[in-house]
Every structure is written in structure tokens, then in C-alpha cells.
C-alpha positions in Angstrom: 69.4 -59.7 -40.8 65.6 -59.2 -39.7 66.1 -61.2 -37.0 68.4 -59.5 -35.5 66.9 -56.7 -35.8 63.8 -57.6 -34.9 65.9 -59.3 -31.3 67.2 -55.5 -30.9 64.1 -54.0 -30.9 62.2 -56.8 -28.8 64.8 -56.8 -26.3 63.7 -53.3 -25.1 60.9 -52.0 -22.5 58.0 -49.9 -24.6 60.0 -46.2 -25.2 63.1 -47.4 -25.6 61.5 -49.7 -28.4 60.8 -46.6 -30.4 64.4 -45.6 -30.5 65.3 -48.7 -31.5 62.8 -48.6 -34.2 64.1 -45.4 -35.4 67.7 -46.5 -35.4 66.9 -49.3 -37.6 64.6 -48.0 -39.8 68.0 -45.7 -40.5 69.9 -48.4 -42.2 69.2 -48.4 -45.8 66.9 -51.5 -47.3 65.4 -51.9 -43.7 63.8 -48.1 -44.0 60.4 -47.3 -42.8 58.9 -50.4 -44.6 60.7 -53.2 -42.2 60.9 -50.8 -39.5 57.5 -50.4 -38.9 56.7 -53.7 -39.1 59.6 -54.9 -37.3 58.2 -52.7 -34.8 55.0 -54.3 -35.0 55.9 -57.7 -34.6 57.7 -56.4 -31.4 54.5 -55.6 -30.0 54.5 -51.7 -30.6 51.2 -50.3 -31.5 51.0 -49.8 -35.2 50.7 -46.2 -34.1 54.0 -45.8 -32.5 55.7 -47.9 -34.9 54.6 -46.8 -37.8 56.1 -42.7 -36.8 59.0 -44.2 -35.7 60.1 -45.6 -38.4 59.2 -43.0 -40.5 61.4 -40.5 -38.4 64.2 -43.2 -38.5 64.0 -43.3 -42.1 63.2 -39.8 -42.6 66.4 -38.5 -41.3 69.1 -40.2 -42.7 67.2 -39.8 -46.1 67.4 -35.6 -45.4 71.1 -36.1 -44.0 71.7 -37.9 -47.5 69.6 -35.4 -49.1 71.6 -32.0 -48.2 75.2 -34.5 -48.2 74.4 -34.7 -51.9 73.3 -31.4 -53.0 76.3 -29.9 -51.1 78.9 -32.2 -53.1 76.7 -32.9 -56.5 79.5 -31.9 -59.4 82.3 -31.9 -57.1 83.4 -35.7 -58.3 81.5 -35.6 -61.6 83.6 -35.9 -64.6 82.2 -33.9 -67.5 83.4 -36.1 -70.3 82.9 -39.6 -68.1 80.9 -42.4 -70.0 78.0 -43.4 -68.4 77.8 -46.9 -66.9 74.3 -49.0 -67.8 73.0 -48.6 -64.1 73.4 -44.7 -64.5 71.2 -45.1 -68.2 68.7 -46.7 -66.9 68.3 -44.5 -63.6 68.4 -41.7 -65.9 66.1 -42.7 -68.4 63.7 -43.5 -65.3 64.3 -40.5 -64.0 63.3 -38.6 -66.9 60.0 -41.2 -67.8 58.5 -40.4 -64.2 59.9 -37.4 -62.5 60.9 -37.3 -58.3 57.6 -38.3 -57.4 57.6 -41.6 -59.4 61.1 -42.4 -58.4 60.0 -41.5 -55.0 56.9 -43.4 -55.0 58.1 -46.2 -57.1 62.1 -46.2 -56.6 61.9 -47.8 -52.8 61.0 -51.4 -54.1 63.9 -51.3 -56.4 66.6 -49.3 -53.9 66.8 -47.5 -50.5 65.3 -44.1 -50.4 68.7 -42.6 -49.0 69.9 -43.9 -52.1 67.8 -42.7 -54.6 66.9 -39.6 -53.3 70.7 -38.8 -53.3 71.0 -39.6 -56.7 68.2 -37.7 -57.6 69.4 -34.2 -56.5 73.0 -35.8 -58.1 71.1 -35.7 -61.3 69.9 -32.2 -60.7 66.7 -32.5 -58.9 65.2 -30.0 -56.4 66.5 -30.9 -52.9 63.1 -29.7 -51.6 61.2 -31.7 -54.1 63.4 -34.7 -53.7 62.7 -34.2 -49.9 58.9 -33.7 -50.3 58.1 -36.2 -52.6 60.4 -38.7 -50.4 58.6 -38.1 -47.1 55.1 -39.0 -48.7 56.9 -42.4 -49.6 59.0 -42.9 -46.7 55.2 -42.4 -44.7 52.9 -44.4 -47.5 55.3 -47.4 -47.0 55.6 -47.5 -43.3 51.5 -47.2 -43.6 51.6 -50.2 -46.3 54.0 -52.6 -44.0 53.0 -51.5 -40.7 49.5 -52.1 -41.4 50.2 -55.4 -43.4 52.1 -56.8 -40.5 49.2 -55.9 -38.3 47.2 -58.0 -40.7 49.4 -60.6 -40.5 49.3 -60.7 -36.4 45.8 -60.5 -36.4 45.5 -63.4 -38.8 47.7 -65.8 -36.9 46.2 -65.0 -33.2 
């Protein structure tokens, strides 16, 4: 799949590459992570692709985000047993707070993901949403820069 993605965004003059960055870093498990070093690899500057991917991310995480807290109870069934993944989400939850799951929660699932199931289980929306945009920009930072490495490394 990174392949292809990484074709997508390669296939594109310089400002259309940012676009395409920010679509892809949309799709959940790509996020600002791959997208930025997707970017990267492309031949953006780390940074353009590093912000881009971060806005890619950023959005559909705050689209996910206000989904969420608009529906959370709306299909919750008050005497529903809990399945194991909910447990142990919950019991994380509860250990280390939004900014742990934020910080923490991206190298286990997608940020839209988590955050959404974090204002599900009650959170803050505006927490959920601060404490997800210092991840979503700390792990661009993190791959963006590690790709980087990487290119400088093998040229």
C-alpha cells in the first residue's frame, strides 16, 4: 500500500505534491507518520511535508472528533457487556489519561480512531483534540525527520 501511495504522491509537480500528501496522510494507519515521510521520499522538503501531513491527518482526526461527540450515547446500550478490546481500551484509558492515549495510542491504532473512542468514552472533545494535534505533529516530526535520515544516509 506504500507504494502506491508513495506513486501518487511522486507522480505530481511540487504543490500539487502537498495535496497529495495531505490526502493521504487522511487515510487512517498512513496518518501524519507515513505521510510525511512518504512525502519525503518524494522529494518534498521535510518542511513542506512534514505540515502537510500533519493537516492531512489533522482533519479527518477533528472531523472524527466532533462525528463522535455528536452521536456518543446515541448507539450505546446501557446494560451491553463489554467486549475484551473495549476492557482493555478502557482500562488504558483510565491508567494514562487523553494525553497518554494520544501520545502513546498512534503506534497501537489510528489517531481518528482513538480519539473517537476517547470522547465515546467521555473525554473532552477539546482535550481529545489538543492533546491529538501535539501527537499528530510530534510523529510527523519523528518520521519526517527519520526518513530524512534515511535519504541522507543512502546518498
Amino acid at each position: 500500500m506504500q507504494e502506491h501511495l508513495f506513486q501518487f504522491v511522486s507522480q505530481w509537480d511540487s504543490w500539487v505534491q502537498v495535496l497529495a500528501v495531505s490526502l493521504v496522510s487522511a487515510i487512517p494507519f498512513v496518518e501524519s507518520y507515513f505521510g510525511s515521510a512518504i512525502g519525503v521520499l518524494a522529494g518534498m522538503p521535510l518542511w513542506l511535508a512534514v505540515p502537510a501531513a500533519v493537516v492531512g491527518n489533522w482533519i479527518s482526526m477533528f472531523v472524527l472528533v466532533l462525528l463522535a461527540d455528536k452521536t456518543r450515547g446515541r448507539f450505546a446500550k446501557p446494560y451491553a457487556e463489554k467486549s475484551k478490546k473495549r476492557e482493555r481500551f478502557e482500562r488504558l484509558f483510565n491508567r494514562w489519561g487523553v494525553p497518554g492515549v494520544s501520545l502513546i495510542g498512534q503506534t497501537v491504532l489510528p489517531s481518528q480512531i482513538t480519539s473517537a473512542a476517547m470522547v465515546g468514552a467521555g473525554a473532552s472533545p477539546r482535550h481529545v483534540i489538543l492533546w491529538q494535534s501535539i501527537s499528530i505533529v510530534i510523529w510527523g516530526l519523528v518520521f519526517g525527520s527519520l526518513a530524512m535520515a534515511g535519504l541522507a544516509v543512502l546518498f
